[in-house]
C-alpha positions, -999 to +999 in steps of 0.1 A: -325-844-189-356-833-171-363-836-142-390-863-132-427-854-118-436-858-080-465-855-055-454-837-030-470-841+006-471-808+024-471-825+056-442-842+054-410-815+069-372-821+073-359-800+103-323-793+099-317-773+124-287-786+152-306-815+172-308-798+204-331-769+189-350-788+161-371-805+188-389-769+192-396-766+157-406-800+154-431-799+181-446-765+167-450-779+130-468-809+145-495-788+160-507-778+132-509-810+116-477-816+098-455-845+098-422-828+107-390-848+111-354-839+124-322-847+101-301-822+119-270-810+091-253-789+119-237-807+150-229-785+176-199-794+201-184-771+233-153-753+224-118-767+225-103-739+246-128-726+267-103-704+290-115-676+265-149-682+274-139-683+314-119-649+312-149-630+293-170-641+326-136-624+345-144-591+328-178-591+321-180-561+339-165-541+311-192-547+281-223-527+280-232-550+254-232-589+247-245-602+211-252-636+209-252-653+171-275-683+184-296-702+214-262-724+216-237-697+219-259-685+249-263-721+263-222-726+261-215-693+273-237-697+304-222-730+310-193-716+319-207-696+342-205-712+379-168-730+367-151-693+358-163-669+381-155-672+415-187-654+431-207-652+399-243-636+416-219-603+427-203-604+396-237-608+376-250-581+397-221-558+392-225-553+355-251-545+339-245-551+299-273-555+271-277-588+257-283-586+221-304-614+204-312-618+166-341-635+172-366-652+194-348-687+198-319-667+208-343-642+233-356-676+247-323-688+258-312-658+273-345-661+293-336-698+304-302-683+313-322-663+340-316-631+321-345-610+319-362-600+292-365-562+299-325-565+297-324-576+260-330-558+226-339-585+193-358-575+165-394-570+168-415-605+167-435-585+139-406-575+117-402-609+105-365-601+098-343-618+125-305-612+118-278-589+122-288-561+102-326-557+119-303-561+156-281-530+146-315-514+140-323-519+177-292-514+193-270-487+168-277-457+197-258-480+223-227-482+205-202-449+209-166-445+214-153-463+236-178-487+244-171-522+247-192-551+231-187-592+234-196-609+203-203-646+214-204-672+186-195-704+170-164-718+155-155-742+131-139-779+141-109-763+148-125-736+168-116-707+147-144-678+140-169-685+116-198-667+104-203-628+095-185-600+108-212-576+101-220-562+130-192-563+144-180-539+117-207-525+123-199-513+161-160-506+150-175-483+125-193-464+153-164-460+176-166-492+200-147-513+205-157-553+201-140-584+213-153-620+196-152-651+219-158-691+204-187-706+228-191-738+209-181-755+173-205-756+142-196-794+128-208-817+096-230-846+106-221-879+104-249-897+078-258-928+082-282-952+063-314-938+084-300-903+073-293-906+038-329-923+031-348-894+048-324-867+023-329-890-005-365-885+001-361-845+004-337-847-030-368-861-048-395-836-036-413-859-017-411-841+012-399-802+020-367-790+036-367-760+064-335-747+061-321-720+084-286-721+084-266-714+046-243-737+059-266-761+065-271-765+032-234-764+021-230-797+048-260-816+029-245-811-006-213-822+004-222-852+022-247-862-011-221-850-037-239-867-067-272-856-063-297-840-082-318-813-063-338-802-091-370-819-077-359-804-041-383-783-025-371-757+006-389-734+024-354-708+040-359-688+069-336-662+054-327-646+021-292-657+019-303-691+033-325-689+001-295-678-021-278-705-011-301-732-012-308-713-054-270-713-058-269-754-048-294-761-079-324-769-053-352-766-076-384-749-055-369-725-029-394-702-009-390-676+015-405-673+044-395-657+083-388-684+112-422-676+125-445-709+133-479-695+114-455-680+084-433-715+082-467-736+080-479-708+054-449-716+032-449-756+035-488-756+027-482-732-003-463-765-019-497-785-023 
């Protein structure tokens, strides 16, 4: 059956990113005139068993290199900060490690963390590729034998590992050696009526989805099982977010970096 014909507003953008870091994107969309709204479709939660998190604090002093996957992995690892170390500024001072960012949300919580900037390595703001493989592009000469990175990043509900283990093949590959540590949980939202009218809205193409996360999108069809997303428009920050959203039968998926001017570029190009 085809699918049906609809106006769709450019101004009108569902941010699904977790609720504590939509509010940026939000605000940044609205400047330039566009009526951005948050349905978050990943809810982030501390870690069950945060003794993991306390000990890497305990040995901090033997990575010359942290990677963070996200802005929360940094916010729940330095929020164990003060609790697990028993002198934490001598300790801080003591080692000195890289702190490894994939992008610029990531860079900014490192910053708020009191970390400073000439201490971390991220993909150029001009590359307009944020993820692990433009970071291994920055930081590849750090990693020989023996070195010793901390990979700090999300778990499911249970609190197991999820995400890629790219770069951390990556630095195995080159002789180091890398340790992963669970900061915080990656969970499905719970949708209520509010919710499920505002993704209704985004299943027709009446307004556009900003999707950054792949499993973002794997939360949203599963919670709307039945639905059609052949009308769906979706602007993805990344090209497996785009495969995904392609591989979910969304109808109109476009490409475009997590940079303010190149998201509102994207949206507007749906007039």
């Amino acid at each position: 059956m085809p699918h049906r014909q609809v106006t769709v507003n450019p101004r009108r953008v569902i941010v699904t990113r977790p609720a504590r870091e939509a509010q940026a994107w939000i605000d940044q969309l609205r400047r330039a005139g566009l009526d951005a709204v948050a349905l978050p479709l990943l809810a982030i939660e501390p870690a069950l068993d945060v003794a993991p998190l306390d000990a890497a604090w305990q040995r901090l002093q033997h990575y010359a290199a942290l990677m963070f996957v996200s802005a929360a992995a940094v916010d729940h690892f330095f929020a164990r900060q003060r609790r697990a170390v028993t002198d934490a500024a001598s300790t801080t001072a003591s080692a000195s490690p890289r702190y490894w960012a994939t992008g610029p949300g990531t860079t900014r919580a490192l910053q708020r963390a009191g970390i400073h900037l000439a201490d971390i390595d991220t993909p150029a703001a001009d590359n307009g590729r944020f993820d692990s493989e433009a970071l291994w592009e920055r930081v590849s000469a750090q990693v020989r034998p023996g070195v010793r990175v901390l990979i700090v990043r999300g778990g499911d509900a249970a609190g197991r590992p999820t995400g890629r283990d790219w770069l951390a093949d990556e630095v195995a590959a080159a002789g180091g050696q890398r340790d992963t540590v669970v900061a915080y949980r990656r969970l499905a939202p719970a949708f209520g009526a509010a919710e499920m009218r505002l993704a209704a809205e985004g299943a027709a193409g009446e307004a556009i989805w900003l999707f950054s996360s792949s499993e973002a999108v794997a939360h949203l069809v599963r919670a709307m099982p039945s639905t059609d997303w052949g009308n769906a428009r979706v602007v993805a920050t990344h090209p497996r977010i785009a495969e995904a959203a392609t591989g979910a039968g969304f109808g109109d998926v476009r490409l475009a970096p997590p940079l303010p001017a190149a998201l509102v570029a994207s949206i507007e190009s749906f007039a």
